[in-house]
MIVEX-748192 format. One record per residue (C-alpha): x, z, y; residue in three letters. Coordinates in steps of 0.1 Angstrom, whole numbers, always signed. Layout:
// residues N
      px      pz      py    aa
       X       Z       Y   ALA
...
***
This chain:
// residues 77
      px      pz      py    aa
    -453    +756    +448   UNK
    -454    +793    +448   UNK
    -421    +794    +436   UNK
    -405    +777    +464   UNK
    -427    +798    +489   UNK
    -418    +830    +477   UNK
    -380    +819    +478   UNK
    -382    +812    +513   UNK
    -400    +842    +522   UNK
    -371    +860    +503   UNK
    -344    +841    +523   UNK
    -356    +846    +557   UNK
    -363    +886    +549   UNK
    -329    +883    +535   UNK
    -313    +862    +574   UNK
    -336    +885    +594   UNK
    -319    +919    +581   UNK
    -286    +904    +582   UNK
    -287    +893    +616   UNK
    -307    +927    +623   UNK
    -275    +941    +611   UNK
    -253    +923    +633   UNK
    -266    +931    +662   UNK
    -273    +962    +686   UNK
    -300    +947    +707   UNK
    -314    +908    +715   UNK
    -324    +901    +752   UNK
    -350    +869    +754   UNK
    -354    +851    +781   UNK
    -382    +855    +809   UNK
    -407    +828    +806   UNK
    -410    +808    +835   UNK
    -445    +808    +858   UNK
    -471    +784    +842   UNK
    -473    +773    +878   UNK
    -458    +763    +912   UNK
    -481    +786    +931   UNK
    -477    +819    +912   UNK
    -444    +828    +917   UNK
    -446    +861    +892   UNK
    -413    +870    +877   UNK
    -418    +883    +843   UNK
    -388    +904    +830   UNK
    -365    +897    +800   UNK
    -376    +914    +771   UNK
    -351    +933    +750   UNK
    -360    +940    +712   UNK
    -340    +972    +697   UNK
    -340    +969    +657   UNK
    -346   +1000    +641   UNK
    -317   +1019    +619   UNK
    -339   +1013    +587   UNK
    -350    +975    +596   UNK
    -317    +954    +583   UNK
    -316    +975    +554   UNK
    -350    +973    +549   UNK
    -355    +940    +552   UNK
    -323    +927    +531   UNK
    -337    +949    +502   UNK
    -372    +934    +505   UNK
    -358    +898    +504   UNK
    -334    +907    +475   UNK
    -368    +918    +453   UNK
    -387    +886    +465   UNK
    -361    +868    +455   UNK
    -358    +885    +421   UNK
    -394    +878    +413   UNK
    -393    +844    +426   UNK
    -373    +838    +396   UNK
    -393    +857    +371   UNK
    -421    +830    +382   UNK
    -426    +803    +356   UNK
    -417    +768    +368   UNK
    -449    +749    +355   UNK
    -481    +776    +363   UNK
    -515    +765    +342   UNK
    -542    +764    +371   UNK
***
């Protein structure tokens, strides 16, 4: 079981940088009022990655990944 977690965590550092490399900037989208009275706009929000996140991230995943494998299959609890 803590094999497989680890791989995933290792995979998705592993997406998240790459994507993080990919792109200059990601724009969400506002969230719409709770309700029909309030009419408050919120604004998009834009997330800037860091120069050191894909990197940074891809490198983390890479190691999690390598010591995923390092974990025996069958763990004596």
């Amino acid at each position: 079981m803590w094999r497989a977690l680890f791989v995933a965590v290792g995979i998705s550092l592993c997406i998240v940088g790459g994507e993080c490399l990919v792109i200059d900037n990601a724009v969400l989208a506002a969230a719409p009022a709770k309700s029909g009275v309030s009419k408050e706009a919120t604004a998009p929000r834009e997330i800037r990655p860091p120069e050191w996140a894909p990197w940074s991230l891809i490198s983390a995943g890479a190691v999690v990944l390598l010591y995923s494998f390092t974990i025996p299959r069958r763990v004596a609890t």
